[in-house]
C-alpha positions as CSV (number, residue, x, y, z in Angstrom):
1,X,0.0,0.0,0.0
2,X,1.1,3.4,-0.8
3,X,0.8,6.6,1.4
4,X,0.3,9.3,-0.6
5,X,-0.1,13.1,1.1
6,X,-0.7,16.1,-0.6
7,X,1.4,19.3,0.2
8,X,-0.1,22.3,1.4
9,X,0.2,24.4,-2.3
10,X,-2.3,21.6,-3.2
11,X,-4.6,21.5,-0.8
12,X,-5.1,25.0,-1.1
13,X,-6.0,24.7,-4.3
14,X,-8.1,21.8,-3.9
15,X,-10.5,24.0,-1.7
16,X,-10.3,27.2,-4.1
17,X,-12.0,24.6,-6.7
18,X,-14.4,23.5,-4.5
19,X,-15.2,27.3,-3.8
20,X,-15.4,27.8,-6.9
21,X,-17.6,25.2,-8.4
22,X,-20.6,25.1,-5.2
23,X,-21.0,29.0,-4.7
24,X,-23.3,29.3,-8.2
25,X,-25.6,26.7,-6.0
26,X,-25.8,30.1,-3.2
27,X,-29.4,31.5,-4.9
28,X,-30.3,28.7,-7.2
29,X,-32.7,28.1,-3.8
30,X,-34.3,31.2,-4.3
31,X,-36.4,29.5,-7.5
32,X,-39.3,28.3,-5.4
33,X,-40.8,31.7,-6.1
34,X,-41.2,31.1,-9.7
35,X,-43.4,28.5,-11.9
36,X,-43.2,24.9,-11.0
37,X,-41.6,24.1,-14.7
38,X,-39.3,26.8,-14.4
39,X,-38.6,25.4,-10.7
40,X,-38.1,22.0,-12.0
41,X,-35.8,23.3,-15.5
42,X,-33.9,24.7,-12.5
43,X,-33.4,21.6,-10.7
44,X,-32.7,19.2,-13.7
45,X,-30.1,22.1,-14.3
46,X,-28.6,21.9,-10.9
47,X,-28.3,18.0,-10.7
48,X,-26.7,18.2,-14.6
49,X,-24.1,21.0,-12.6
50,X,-23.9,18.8,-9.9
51,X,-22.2,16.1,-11.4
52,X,-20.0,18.6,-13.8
53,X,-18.4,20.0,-10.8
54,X,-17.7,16.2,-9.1
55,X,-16.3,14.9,-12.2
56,X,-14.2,17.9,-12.5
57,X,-13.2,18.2,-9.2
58,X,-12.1,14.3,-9.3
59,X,-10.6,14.8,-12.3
60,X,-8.0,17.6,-10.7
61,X,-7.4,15.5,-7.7
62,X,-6.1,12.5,-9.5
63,X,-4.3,14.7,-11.5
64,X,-2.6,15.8,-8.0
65,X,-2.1,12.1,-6.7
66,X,-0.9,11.4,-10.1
67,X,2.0,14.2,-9.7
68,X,2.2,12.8,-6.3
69,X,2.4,9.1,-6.1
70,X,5.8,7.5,-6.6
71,X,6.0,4.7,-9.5
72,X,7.7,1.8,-9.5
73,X,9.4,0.0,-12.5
74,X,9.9,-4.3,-12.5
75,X,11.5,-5.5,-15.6
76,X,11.0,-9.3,-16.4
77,X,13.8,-9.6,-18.1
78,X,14.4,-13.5,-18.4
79,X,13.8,-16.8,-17.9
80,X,15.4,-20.3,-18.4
81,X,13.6,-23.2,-17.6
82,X,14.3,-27.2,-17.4
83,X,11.5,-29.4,-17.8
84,X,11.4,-32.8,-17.4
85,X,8.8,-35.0,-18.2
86,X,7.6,-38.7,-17.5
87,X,5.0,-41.5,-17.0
88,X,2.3,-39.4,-14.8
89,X,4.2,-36.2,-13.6
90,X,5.5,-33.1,-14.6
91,X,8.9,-31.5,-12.9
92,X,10.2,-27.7,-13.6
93,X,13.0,-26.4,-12.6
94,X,12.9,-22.2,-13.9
95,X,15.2,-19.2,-13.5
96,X,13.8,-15.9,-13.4
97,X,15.3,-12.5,-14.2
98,X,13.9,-9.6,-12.8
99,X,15.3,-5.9,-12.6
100,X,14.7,-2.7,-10.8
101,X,15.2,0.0,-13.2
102,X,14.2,2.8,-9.9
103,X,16.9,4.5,-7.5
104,X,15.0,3.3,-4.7
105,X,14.4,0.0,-3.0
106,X,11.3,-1.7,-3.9
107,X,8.8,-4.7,-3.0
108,X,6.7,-6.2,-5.2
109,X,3.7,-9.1,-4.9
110,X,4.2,-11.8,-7.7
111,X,1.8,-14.3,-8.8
112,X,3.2,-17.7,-10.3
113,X,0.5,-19.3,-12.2
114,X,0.6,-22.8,-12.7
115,X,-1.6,-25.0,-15.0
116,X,-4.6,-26.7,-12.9
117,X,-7.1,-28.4,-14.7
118,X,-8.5,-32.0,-15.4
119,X,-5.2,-33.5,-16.1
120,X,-2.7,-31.2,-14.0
121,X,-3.1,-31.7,-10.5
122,X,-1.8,-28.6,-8.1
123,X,1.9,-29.1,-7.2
124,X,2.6,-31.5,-4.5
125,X,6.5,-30.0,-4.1
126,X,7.0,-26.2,-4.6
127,X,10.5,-24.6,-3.6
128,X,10.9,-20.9,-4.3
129,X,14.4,-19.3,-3.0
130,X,16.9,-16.3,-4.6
131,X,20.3,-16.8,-5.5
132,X,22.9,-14.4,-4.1
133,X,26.1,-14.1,-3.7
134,X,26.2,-16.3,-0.3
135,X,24.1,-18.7,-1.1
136,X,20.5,-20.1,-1.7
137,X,17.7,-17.9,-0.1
138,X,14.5,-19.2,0.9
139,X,12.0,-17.4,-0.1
140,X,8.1,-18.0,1.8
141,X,5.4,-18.1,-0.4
142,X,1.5,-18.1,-0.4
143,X,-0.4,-21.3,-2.0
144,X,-3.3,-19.5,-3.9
145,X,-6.1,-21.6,-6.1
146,X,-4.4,-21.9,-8.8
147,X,-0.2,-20.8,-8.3
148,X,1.4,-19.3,-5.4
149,X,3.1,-15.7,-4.2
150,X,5.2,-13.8,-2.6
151,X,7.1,-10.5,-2.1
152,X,9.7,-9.9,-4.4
153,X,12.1,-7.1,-2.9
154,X,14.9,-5.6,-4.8
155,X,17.5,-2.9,-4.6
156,X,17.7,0.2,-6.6
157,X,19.0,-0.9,-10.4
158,X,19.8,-4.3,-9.1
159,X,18.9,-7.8,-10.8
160,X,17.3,-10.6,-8.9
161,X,17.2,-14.4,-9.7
162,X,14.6,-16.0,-8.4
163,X,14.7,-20.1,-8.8
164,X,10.9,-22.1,-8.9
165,X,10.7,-26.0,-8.9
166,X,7.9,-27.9,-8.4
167,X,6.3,-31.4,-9.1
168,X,2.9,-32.1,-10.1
169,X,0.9,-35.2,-11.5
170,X,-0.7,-35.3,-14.7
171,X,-3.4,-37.9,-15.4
172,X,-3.4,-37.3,-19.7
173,X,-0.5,-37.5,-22.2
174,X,0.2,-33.7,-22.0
175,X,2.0,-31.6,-20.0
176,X,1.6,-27.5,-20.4
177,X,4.1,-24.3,-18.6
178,X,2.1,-21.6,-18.9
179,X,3.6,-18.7,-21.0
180,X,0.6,-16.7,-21.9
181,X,0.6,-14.7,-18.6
182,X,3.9,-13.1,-19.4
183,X,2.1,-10.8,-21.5
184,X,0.9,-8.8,-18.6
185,X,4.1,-7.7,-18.0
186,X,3.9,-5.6,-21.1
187,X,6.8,-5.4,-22.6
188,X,8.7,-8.9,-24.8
189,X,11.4,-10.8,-22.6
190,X,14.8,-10.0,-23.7
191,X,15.3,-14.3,-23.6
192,X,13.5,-17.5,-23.1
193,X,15.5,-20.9,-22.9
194,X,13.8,-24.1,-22.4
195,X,14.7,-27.5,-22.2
196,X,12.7,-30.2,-22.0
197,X,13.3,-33.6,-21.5
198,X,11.3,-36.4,-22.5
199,X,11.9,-40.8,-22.5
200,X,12.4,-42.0,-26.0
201,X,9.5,-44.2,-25.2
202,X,7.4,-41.4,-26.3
203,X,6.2,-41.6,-29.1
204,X,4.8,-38.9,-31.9
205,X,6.3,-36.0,-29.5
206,X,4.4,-32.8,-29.5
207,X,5.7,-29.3,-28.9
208,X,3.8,-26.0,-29.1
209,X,7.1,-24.2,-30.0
210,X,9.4,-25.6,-32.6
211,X,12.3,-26.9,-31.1
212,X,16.3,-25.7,-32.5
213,X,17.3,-28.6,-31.8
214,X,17.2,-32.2,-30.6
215,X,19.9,-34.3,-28.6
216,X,18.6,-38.1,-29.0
217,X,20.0,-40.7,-26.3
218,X,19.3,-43.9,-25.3
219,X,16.4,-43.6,-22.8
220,X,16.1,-39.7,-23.1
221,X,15.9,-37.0,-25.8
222,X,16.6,-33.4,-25.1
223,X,14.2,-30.1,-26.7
224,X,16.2,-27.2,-27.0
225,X,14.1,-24.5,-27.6
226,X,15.8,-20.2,-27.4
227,X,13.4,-17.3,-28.3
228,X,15.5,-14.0,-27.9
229,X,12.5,-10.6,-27.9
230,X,10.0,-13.1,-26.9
231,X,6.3,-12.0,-26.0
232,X,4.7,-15.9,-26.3
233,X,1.0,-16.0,-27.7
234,X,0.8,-19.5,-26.2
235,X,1.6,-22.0,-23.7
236,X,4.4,-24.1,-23.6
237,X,2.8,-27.7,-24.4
238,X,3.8,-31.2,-25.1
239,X,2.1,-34.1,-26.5
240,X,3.0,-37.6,-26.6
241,X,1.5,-41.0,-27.6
């Protein structure tokens, strides 16, 4: 939550509106005196006025807050993510790149959807910690309906790396990272690795993004998949017979 306080310059000029805009209402009263459809012209008038002077006296005070109110800038800069799947689960491992662009220090709520539906069971493992410079950070987290949060705090012009794994059981042949929501970030991540790993017993493999390339083993083949200016316009899904 923000505190946001007004200095005295615009206060004072707050009230000098507000003045300004009631004191025609001063003899509109006076109208009872004349004919009952003038009377009521008169009061369809004032109601219409009314609302002209709310609006217009909202209008100037967000404009205040506005000039008021600190902003903060997030970048998602990032992400590099290991996926490995198998007979009835799903395991990620991701890397996230955030930055604060500000000169101040600043604390942020983030929401980490994951894909809950018929065949993706919610997580039944979820780790979230930061990587720094001494060492793995825990970091606590909120279990929502459908992801988690939790307070991302950064430094002025600072990057954070934030590290997610989690396990979850699927009960189809597909298995789906959600992408979609990085659009609400506004702004195209500057990269986007994945790798997915999949058995070899799998057969007629699926992939909602066209992998670069493809490292074939005995039991396991590897999906290398690198978007650089990426802004997805789908999930991350894979298919398998």
């Amino acid at each position: 939550m923000l505190n946001i306080s007004l200095t005295d310059k615009s206060r004072k000029g707050l009230l000098s509106t507000c003045f300004f805009v009631l004191f025609p209402f001063r003899n509109l009263n006076k109208a009872t005196d004349l004919h009952r459809t003038t009377h009521r012209k008169l009061m369809v008038f004032k109601e219409n006025f009314v609302k002209i002077c709310v609006n217009l006296w909202l209008n100037i005070l967000l404009l205040s807050l506005t000039d008021k109110t600190p902003t903060f800038s997030l970048e998602f800069l990032r992400e590099r993510i290991y996926i490995k799947v198998s007979e009835g689960e799903l395991c990620v491992e991701g890397k996230y790149y955030f930055f604060n662009s500000t000169n101040q220090k600043i604390k942020v709520p983030i929401f980490y959807p994951f894909a809950i539906d018929e065949s993706h069971l919610f997580p039944y493992e979820i780790k979230v910690y930061e990587k720094g410079f001494w060492g793995n950070k825990t970091v606590p987290i909120q279990k929502e309906e459908r992801g988690i949060s939790w307070i991302l705090q950064i430094e002025e012009k600072k990057t954070k790396q934030i590290h997610v794994c989690y396990s979850q059981k699927i009960r189809k042949k597909e298995a789906r990272y959600i992408l979609i929501t990085t659009k609400t970030w506004g702004k195209p991540l500057k990269e986007a690795q994945f790798i997915i790993e999949i058995p070899t017993k799998f057969k007629e493999i699926s992939i909602s993004y066209l992998p670069d390339r493809v490292v074939r083993k005995k039991r396991i083949s590897f999906y290398y998949i690198r978007r650089d200016n990426f802004m997805p316009d789908r999930d991350l899904i894979i298919r398998w017979e």
